[in-house]
ROSETOR-776731 format. One record per residue (C-alpha): residue in one letter; x, y, z; residue number from 1. Coordinates in nm, 4 decimals, always signed. Example, Ala and Ser with C-alpha at 12.3 -4.5 7.8 and 13.67 -1.06 7.14 Angstrom:
2
{res:A | east:+1.2300 | north:-0.4500 | up:+0.7800 | n:1}
{res:S | east:+1.3670 | north:-0.1060 | up:+0.7140 | n:2}
END
This chain:
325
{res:X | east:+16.2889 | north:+14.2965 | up:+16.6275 | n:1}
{res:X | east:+16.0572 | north:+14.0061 | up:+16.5740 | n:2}
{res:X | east:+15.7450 | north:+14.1420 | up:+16.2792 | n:3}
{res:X | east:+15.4483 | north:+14.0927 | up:+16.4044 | n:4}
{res:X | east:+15.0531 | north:+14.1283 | up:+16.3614 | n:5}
{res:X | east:+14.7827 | north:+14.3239 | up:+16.5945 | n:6}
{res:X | east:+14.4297 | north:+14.1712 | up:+16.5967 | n:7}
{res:X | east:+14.1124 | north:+14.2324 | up:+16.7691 | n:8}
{res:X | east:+13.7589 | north:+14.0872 | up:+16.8703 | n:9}
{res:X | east:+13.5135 | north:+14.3599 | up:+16.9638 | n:10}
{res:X | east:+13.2281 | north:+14.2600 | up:+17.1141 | n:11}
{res:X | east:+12.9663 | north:+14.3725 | up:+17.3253 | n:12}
{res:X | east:+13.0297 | north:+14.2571 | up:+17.6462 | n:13}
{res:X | east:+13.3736 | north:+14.1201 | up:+17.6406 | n:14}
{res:X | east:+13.6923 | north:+14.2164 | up:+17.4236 | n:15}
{res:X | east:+13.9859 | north:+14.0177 | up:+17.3230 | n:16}
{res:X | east:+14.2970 | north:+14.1488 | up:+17.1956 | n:17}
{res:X | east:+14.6500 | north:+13.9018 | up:+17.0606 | n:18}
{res:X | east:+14.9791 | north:+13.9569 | up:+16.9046 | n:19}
{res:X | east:+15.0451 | north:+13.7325 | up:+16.6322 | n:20}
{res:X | east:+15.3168 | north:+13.5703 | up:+16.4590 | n:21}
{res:X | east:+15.1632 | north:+13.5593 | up:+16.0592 | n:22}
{res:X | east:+15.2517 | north:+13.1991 | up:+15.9095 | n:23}
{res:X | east:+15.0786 | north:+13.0392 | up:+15.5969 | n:24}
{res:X | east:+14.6928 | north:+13.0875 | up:+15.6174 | n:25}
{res:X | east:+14.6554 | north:+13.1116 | up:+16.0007 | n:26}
{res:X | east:+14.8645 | north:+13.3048 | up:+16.2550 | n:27}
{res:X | east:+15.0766 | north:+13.1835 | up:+16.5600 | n:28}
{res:X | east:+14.9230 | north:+13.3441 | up:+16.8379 | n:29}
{res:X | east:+15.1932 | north:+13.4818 | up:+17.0734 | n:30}
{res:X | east:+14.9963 | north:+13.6691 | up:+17.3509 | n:31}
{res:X | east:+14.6375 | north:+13.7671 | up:+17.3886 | n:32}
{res:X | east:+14.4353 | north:+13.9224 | up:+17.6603 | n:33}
{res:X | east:+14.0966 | north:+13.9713 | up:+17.7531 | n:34}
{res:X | east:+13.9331 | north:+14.3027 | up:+17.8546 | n:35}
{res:X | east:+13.6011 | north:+14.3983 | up:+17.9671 | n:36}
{res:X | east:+13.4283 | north:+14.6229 | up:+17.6904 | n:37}
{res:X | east:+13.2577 | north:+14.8679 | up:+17.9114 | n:38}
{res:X | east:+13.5170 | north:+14.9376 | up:+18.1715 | n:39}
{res:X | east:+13.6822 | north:+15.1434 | up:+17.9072 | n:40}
{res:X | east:+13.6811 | north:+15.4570 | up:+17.7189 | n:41}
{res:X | east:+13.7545 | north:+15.3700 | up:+17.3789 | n:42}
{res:X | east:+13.9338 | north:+15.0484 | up:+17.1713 | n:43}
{res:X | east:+14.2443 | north:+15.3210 | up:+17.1999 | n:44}
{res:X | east:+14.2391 | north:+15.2748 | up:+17.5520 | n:45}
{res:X | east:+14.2071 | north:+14.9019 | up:+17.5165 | n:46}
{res:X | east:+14.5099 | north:+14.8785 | up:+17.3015 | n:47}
{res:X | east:+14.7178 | north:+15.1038 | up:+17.5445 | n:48}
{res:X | east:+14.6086 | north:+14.8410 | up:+17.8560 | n:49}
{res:X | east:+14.7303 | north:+14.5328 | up:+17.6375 | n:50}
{res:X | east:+15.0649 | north:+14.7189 | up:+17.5161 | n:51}
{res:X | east:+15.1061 | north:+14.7495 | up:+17.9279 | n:52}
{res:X | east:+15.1312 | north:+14.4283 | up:+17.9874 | n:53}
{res:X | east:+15.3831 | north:+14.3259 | up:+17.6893 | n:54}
{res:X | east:+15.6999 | north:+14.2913 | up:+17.8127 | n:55}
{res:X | east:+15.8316 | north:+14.4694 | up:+17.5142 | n:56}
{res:X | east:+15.7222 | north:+14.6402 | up:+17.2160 | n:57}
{res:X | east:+15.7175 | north:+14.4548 | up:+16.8936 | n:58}
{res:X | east:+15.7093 | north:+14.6048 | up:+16.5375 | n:59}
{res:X | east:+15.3221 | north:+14.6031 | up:+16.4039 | n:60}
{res:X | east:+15.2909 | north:+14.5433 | up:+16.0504 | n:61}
{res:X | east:+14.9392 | north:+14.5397 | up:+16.0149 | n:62}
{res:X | east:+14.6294 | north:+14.5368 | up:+16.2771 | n:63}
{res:X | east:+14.2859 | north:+14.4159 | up:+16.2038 | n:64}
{res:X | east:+13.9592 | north:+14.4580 | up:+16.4626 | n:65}
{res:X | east:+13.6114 | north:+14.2815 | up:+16.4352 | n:66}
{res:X | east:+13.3559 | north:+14.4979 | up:+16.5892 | n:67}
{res:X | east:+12.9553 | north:+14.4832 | up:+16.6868 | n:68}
{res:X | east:+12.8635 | north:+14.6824 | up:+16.4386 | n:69}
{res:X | east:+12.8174 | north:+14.8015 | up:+16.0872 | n:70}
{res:X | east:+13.1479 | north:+14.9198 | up:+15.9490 | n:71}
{res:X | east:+13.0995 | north:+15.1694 | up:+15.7119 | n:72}
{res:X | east:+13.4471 | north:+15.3835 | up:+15.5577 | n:73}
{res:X | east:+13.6374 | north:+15.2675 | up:+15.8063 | n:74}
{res:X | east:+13.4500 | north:+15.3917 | up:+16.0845 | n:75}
{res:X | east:+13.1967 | north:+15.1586 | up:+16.3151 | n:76}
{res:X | east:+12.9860 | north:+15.3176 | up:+16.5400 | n:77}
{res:X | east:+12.8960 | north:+14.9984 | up:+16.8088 | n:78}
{res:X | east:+12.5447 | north:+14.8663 | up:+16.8327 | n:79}
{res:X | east:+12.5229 | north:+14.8040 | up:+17.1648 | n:80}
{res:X | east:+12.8002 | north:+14.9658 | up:+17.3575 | n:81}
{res:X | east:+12.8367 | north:+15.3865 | up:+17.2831 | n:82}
{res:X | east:+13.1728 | north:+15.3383 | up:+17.1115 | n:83}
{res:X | east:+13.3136 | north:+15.5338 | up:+16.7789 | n:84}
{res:X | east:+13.5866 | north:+15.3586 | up:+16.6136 | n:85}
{res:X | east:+13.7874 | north:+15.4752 | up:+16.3269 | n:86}
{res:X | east:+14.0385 | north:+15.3019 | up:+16.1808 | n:87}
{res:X | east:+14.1983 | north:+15.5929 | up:+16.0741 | n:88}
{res:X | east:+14.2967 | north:+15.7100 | up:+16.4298 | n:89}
{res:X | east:+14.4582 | north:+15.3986 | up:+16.5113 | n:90}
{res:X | east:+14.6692 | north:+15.4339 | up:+16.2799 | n:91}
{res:X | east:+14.7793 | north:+15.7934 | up:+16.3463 | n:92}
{res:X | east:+14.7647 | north:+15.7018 | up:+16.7527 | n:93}
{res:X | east:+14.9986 | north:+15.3588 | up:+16.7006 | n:94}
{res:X | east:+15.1859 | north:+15.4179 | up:+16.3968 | n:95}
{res:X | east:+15.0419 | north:+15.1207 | up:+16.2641 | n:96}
{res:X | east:+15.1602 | north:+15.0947 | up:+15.8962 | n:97}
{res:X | east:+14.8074 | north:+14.9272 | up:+15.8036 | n:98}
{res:X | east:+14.4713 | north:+14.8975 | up:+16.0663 | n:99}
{res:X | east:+14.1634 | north:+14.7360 | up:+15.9014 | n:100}
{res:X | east:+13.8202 | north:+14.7291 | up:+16.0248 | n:101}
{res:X | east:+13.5991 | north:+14.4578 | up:+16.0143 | n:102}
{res:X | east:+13.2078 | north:+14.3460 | up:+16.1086 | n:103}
{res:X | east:+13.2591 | north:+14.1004 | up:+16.3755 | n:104}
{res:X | east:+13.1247 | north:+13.7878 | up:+16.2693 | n:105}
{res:X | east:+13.2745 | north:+13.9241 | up:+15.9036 | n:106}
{res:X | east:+13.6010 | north:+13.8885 | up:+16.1399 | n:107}
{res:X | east:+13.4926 | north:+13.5360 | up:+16.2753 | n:108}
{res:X | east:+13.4070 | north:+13.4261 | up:+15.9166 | n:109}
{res:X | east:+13.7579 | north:+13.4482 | up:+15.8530 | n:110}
{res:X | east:+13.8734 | north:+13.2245 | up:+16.0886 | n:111}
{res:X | east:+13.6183 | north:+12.9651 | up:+15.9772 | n:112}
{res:X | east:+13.8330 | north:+12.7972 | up:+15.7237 | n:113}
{res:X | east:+14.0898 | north:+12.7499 | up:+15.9501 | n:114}
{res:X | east:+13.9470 | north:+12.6365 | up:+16.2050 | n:115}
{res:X | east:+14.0390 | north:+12.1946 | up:+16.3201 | n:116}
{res:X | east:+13.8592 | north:+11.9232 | up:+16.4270 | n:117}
{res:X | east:+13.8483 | north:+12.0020 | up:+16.8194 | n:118}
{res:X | east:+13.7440 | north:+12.3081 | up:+16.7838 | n:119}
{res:X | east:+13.4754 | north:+12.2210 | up:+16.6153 | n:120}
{res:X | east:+13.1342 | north:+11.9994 | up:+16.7353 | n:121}
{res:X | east:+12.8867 | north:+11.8513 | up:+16.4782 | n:122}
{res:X | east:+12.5161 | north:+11.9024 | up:+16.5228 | n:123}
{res:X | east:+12.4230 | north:+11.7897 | up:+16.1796 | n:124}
{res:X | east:+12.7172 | north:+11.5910 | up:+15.9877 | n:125}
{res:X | east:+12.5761 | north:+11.6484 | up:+15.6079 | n:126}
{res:X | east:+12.7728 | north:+11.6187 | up:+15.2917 | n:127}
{res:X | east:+13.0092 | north:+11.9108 | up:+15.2752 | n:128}
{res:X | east:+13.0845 | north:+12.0579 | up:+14.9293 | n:129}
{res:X | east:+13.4046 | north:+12.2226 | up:+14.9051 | n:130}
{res:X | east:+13.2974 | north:+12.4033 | up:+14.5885 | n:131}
{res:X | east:+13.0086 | north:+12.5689 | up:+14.8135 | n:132}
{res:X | east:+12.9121 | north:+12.8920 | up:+15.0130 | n:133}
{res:X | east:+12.9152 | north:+12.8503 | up:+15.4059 | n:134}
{res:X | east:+12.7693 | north:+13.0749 | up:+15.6734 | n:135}
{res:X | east:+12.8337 | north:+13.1783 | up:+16.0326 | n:136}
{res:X | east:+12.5396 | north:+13.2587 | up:+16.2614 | n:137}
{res:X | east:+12.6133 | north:+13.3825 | up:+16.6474 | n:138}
{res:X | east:+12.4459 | north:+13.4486 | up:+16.9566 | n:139}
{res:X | east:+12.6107 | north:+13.6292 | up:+17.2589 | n:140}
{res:X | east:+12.5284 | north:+14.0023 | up:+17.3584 | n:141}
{res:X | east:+12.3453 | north:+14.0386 | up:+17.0668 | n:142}
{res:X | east:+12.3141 | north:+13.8114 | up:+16.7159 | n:143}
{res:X | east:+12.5433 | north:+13.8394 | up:+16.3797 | n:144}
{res:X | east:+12.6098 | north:+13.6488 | up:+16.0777 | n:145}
{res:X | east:+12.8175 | north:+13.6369 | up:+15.7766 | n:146}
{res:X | east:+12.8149 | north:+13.4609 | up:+15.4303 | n:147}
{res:X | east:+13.1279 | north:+13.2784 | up:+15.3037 | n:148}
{res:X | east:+13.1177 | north:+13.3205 | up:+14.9164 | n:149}
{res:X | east:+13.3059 | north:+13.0812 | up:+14.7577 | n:150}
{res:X | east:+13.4930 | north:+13.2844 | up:+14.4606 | n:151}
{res:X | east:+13.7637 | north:+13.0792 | up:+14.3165 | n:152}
{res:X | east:+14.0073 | north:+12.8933 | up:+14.5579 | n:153}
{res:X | east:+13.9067 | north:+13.0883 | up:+14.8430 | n:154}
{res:X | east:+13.5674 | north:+13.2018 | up:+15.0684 | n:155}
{res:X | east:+13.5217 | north:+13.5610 | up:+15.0661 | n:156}
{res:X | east:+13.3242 | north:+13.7004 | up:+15.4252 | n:157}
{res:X | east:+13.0444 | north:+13.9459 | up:+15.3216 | n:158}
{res:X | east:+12.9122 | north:+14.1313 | up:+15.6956 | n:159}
{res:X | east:+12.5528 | north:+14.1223 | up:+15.7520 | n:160}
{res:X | east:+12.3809 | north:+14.2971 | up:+16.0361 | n:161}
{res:X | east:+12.1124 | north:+14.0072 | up:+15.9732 | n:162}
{res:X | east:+12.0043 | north:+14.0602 | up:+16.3944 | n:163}
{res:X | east:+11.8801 | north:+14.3253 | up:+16.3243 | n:164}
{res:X | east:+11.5956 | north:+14.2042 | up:+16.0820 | n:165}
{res:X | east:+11.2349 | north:+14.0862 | up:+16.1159 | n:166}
{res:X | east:+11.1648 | north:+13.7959 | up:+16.3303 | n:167}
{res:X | east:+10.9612 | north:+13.5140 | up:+16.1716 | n:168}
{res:X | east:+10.7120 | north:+13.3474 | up:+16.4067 | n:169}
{res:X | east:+10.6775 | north:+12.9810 | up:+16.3085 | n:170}
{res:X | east:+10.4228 | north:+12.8682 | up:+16.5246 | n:171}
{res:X | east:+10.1308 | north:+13.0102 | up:+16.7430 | n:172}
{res:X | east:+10.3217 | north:+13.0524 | up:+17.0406 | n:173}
{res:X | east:+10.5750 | north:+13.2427 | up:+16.8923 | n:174}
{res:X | east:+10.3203 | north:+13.4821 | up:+16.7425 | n:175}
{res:X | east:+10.1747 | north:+13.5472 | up:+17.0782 | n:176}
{res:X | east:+10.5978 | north:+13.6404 | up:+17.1787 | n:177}
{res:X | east:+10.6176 | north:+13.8560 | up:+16.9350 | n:178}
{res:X | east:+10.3020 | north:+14.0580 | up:+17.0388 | n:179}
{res:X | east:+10.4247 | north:+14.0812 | up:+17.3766 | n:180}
{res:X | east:+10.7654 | north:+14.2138 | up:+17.2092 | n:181}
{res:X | east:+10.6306 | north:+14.4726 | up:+17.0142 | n:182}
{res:X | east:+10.4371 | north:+14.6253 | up:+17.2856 | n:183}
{res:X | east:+10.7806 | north:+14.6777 | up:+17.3953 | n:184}
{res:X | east:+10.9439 | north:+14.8001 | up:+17.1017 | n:185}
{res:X | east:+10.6744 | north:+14.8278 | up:+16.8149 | n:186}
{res:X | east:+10.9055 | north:+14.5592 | up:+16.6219 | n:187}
{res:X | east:+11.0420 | north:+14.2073 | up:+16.6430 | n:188}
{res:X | east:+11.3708 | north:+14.1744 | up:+16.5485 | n:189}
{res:X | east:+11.5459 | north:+13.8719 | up:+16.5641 | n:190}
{res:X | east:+11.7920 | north:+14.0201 | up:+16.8520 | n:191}
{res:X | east:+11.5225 | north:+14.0359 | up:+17.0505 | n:192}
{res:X | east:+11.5082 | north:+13.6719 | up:+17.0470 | n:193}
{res:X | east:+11.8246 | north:+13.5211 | up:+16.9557 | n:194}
{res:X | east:+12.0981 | north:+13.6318 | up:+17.2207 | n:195}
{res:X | east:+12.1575 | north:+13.6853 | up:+17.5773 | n:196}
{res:X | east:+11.9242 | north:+13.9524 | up:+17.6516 | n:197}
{res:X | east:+11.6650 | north:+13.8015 | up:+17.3443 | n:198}
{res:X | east:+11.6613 | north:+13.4651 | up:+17.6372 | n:199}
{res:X | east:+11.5742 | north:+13.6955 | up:+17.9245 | n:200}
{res:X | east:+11.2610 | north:+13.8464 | up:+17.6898 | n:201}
{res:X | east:+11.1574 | north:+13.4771 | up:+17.6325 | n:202}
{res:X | east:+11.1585 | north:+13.4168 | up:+17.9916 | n:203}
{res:X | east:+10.9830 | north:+13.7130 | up:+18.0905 | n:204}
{res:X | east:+10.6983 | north:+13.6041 | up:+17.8563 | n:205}
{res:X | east:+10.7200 | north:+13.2439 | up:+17.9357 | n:206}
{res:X | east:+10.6902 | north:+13.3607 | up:+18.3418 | n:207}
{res:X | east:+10.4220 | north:+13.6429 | up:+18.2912 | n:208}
{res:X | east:+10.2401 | north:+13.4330 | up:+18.5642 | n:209}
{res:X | east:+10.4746 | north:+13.2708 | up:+18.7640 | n:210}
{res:X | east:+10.8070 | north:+13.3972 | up:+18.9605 | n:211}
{res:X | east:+11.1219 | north:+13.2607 | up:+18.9220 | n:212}
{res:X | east:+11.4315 | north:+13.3893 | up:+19.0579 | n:213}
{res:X | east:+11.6449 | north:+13.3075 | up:+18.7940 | n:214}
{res:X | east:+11.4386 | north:+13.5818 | up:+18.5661 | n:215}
{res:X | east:+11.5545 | north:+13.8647 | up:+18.8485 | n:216}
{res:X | east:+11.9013 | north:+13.7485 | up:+18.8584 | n:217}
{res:X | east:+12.1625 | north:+14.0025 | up:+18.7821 | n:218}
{res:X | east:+12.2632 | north:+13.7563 | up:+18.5019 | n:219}
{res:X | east:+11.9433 | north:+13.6209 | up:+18.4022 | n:220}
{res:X | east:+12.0407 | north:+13.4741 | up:+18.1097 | n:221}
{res:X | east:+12.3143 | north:+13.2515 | up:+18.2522 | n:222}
{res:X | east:+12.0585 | north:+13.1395 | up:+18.5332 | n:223}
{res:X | east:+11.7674 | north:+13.0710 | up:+18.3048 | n:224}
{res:X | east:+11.9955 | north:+12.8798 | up:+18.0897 | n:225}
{res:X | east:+12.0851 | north:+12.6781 | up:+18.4131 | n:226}
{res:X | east:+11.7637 | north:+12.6564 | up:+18.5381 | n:227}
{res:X | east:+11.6181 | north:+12.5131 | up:+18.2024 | n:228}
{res:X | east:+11.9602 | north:+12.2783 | up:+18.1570 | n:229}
{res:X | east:+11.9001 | north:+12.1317 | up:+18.5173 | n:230}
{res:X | east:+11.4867 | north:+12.0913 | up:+18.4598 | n:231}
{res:X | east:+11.4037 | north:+12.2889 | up:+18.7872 | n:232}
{res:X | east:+11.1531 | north:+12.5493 | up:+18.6549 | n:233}
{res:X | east:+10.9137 | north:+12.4820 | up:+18.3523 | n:234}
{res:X | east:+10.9015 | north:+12.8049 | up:+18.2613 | n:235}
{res:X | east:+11.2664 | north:+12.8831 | up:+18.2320 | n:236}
{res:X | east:+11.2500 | north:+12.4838 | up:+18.0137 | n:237}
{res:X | east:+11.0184 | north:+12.6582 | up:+17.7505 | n:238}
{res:X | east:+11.1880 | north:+13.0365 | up:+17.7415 | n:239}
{res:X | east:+11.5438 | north:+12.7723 | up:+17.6556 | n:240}
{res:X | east:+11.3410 | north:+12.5156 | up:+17.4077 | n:241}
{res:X | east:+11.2075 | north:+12.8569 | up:+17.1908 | n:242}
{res:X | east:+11.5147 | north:+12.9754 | up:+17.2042 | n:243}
{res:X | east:+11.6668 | north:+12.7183 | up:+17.0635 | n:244}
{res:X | east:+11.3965 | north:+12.6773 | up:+16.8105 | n:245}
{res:X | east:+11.4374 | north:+13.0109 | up:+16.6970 | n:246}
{res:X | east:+11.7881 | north:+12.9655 | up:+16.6746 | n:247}
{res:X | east:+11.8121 | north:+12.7033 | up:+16.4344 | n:248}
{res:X | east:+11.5833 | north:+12.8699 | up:+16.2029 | n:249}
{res:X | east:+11.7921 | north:+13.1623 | up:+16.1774 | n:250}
{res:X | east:+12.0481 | north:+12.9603 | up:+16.0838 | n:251}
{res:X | east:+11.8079 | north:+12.7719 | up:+15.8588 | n:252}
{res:X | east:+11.7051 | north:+13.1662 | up:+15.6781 | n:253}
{res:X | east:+12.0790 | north:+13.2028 | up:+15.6713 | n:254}
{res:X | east:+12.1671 | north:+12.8788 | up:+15.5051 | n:255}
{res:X | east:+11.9133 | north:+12.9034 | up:+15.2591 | n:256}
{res:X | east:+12.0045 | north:+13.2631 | up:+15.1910 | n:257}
{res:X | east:+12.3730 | north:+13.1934 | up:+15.1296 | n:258}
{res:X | east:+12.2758 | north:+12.7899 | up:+15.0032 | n:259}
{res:X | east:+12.5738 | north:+12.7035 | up:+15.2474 | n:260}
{res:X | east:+12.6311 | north:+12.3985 | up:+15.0793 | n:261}
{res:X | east:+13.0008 | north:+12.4091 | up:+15.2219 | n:262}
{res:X | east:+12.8277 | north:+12.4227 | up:+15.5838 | n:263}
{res:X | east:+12.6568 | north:+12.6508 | up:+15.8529 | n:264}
{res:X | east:+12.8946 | north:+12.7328 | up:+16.1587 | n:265}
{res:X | east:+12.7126 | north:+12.8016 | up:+16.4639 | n:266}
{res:X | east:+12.9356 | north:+13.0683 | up:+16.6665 | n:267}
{res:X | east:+12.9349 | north:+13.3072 | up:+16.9840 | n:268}
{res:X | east:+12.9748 | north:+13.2691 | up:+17.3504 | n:269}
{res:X | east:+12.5993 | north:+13.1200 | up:+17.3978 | n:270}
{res:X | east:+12.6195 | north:+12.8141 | up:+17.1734 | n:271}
{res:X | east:+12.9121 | north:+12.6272 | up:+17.3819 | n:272}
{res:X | east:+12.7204 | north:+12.6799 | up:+17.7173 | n:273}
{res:X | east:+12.3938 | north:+12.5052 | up:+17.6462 | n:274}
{res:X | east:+12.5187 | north:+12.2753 | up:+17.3677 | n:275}
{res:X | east:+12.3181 | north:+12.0132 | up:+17.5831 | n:276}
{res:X | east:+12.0169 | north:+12.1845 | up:+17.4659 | n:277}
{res:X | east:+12.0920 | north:+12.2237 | up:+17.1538 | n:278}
{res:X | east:+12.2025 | north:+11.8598 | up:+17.0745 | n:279}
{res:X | east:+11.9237 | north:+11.7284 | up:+17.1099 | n:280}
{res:X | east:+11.8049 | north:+11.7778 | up:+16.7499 | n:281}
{res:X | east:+11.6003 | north:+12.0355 | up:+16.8816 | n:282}
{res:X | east:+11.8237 | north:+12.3159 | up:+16.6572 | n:283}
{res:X | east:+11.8617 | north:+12.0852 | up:+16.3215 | n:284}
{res:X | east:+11.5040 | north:+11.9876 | up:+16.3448 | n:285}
{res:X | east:+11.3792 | north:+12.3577 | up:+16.2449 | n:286}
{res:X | east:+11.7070 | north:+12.4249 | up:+16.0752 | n:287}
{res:X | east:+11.5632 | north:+12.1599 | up:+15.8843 | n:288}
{res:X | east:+11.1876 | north:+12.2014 | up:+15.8600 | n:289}
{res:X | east:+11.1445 | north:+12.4694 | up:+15.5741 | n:290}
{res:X | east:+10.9749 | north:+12.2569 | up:+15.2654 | n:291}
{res:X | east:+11.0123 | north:+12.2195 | up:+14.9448 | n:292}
{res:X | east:+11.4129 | north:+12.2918 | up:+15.0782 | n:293}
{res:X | east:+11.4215 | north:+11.9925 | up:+15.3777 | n:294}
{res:X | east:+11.6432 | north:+11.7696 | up:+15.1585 | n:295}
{res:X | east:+11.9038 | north:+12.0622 | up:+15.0667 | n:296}
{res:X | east:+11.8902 | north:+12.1693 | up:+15.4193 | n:297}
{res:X | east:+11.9442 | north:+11.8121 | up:+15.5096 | n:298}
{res:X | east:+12.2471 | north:+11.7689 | up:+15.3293 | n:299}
{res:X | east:+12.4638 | north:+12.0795 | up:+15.4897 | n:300}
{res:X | east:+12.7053 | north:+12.0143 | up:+15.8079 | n:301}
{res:X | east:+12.6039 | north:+12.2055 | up:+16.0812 | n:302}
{res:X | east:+12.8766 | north:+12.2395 | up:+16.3450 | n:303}
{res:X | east:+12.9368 | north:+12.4516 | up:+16.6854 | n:304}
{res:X | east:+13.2164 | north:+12.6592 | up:+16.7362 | n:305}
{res:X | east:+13.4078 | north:+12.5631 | up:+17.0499 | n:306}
{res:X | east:+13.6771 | north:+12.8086 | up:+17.0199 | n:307}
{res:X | east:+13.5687 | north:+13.1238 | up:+17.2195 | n:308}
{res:X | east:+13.8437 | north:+13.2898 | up:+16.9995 | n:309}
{res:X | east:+13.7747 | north:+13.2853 | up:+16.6986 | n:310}
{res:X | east:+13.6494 | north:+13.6066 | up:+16.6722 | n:311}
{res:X | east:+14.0057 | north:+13.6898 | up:+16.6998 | n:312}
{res:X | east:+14.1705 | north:+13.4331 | up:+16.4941 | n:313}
{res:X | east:+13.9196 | north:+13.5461 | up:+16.2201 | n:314}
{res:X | east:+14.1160 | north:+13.8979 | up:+16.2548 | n:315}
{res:X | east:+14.4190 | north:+13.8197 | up:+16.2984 | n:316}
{res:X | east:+14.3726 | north:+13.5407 | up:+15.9440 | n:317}
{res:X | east:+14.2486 | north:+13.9112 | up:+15.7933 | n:318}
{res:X | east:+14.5887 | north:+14.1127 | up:+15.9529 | n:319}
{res:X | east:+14.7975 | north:+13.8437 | up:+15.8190 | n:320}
{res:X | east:+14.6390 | north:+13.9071 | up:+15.4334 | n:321}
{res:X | east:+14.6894 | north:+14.2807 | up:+15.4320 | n:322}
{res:X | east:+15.0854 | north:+14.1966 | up:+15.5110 | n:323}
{res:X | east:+15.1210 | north:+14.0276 | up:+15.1864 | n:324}
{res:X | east:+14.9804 | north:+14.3476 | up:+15.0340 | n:325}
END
């Protein structure tokens, strides 16, 4: 019976699930599915749908699962979908002989290293240094990141739940968003401005006098970023350009936080879908534009991830470790 790995990218909106083969410092991936987060009970019942569709059962050696949220013993209660996970069950449940939790974009961070040239796009080419940190910033249902440490030969992921901090307005118009936001919510975090749902509040504010259907759309986020990517409503054009602004400072904090002199890794389903917006030097100009540090934040690659799973590579590079263990 062929040994295998079990990995998993939980997200929000969308999970992904793959049998691996483990080989040198990235997996094979044999099969992997995708499965719609909310249509299910549980990541148990998840699991049980992929194992359906195998055609047989492999031997597990080890499982690993990135999930939207703060992991904490093992456990992960999920910020934005009403899921308890606990590592601990999946192991009794599948018999696996090792199950790991993992933050997500701790989970992504992993794959990071691995990750080749077409999967990749530069935004900013830089000088990497191999003897530096990196970082991983990413926007889909809601916004995470992760520092690489470099310790040794190898980066180390550390999770973050950095979405879930303080907002920091830049400019007058971003000071008037965040008033309108916290007669919302009180606060402005930076999820309310930096993922899907953060572009639908920037539209709202940026149409508080004008209608636009693309605001009212089911998915409003995909049809503002449409609308402002084709140029046919001015308002949906600004909610996209202060998105985008906001974006690369975030990853500007996080750079600076980490000094991700080994590179900044822009990540999550979002970035790939309006990359026209954000290579326009929109993103690297306030990634950039935080003196006396312009020159050090000048020098650091900035790239796009293209893979929309590496969420799960980053997992299954993390199930693959805990076999040689």
């Amino acid at each position: 019976m062929r040994v295998v790995i079990l990995a998993g990218d939980i997200g929000g909106t969308k999970t992904l699930i793959g049998l691996f083969e483990p080989h040198a410092e990235r997996p094979r991936a044999i099969a992997t599915e995708s499965f719609q987060t909310t249509a299910f009970a549980g990541l148990p019942e998840i699991i049980d749908a992929f194992f359906a569709r195998q055609a047989s059962m492999p031997r597990i050696t080890a499982a690993a699962f990135g999930v939207a949220g703060p992991v904490l013993g093992q456990t992960a209660n999920m910020t934005n979908v009403e899921w308890h996970v606990d590592a601990a069950q999946l192991v009794t449940r599948f018999a696996f002989p090792r199950a790991q939790l993992l933050n997500d974009l701790e989970a992504m961070a992993y794959a990071v290293p691995v990750l080749e040239g077409d999967e990749l796009t530069p935004l900013q080419r830089g000088v990497r240094r191999r003897d530096g940190n990196m970082g991983v910033v990413a926007a889909g249902t809601g916004l995470g990141g992760s520092l690489l440490h470099r310790i040794g030969e190898r980066h180390v992921p550390v999770a973050s739940e950095v979405g879930h901090s303080d907002f920091a307005a830049r400019s007058d118009r971003e000071l008037d968003f965040v008033r309108f936001i916290r007669q919302r919510h009180g606060r402005c975090e930076i999820e309310h401005v930096v993922c899907g749902p953060g572009l639908v509040n920037l539209a709202e504010f940026t149409h508080q006098h004008a209608a636009c259907a693309a605001v009212s759309h089911a998915d409003a986020a995909a049809e503002v970023s449409k609308a402002a990517l084709d140029g046919t409503c001015r308002c949906c054009v600004e909610a996209l350009e202060m998105f985008v602004d906001a974006y690369g400072a975030v990853a500007g904090n996080l750079a600076l936080i980490g000094v991700t002199t080994g590179g900044m890794f822009i990540g999550g389903g979002i970035a790939p879908r309006i990359l026209p917006a954000l290579t326009t030097g929109r993103l690297i100009a306030a990634f950039r534009d935080k003196p006396p540090m312009t020159d050090l934040l000048d020098a650091m690659p900035v790239n796009v991830i293209l893979n929309p799973d590496a969420g799960l590579i980053g997992a299954a590079v993390y199930a693959n470790r805990l076999t040689r263990t």
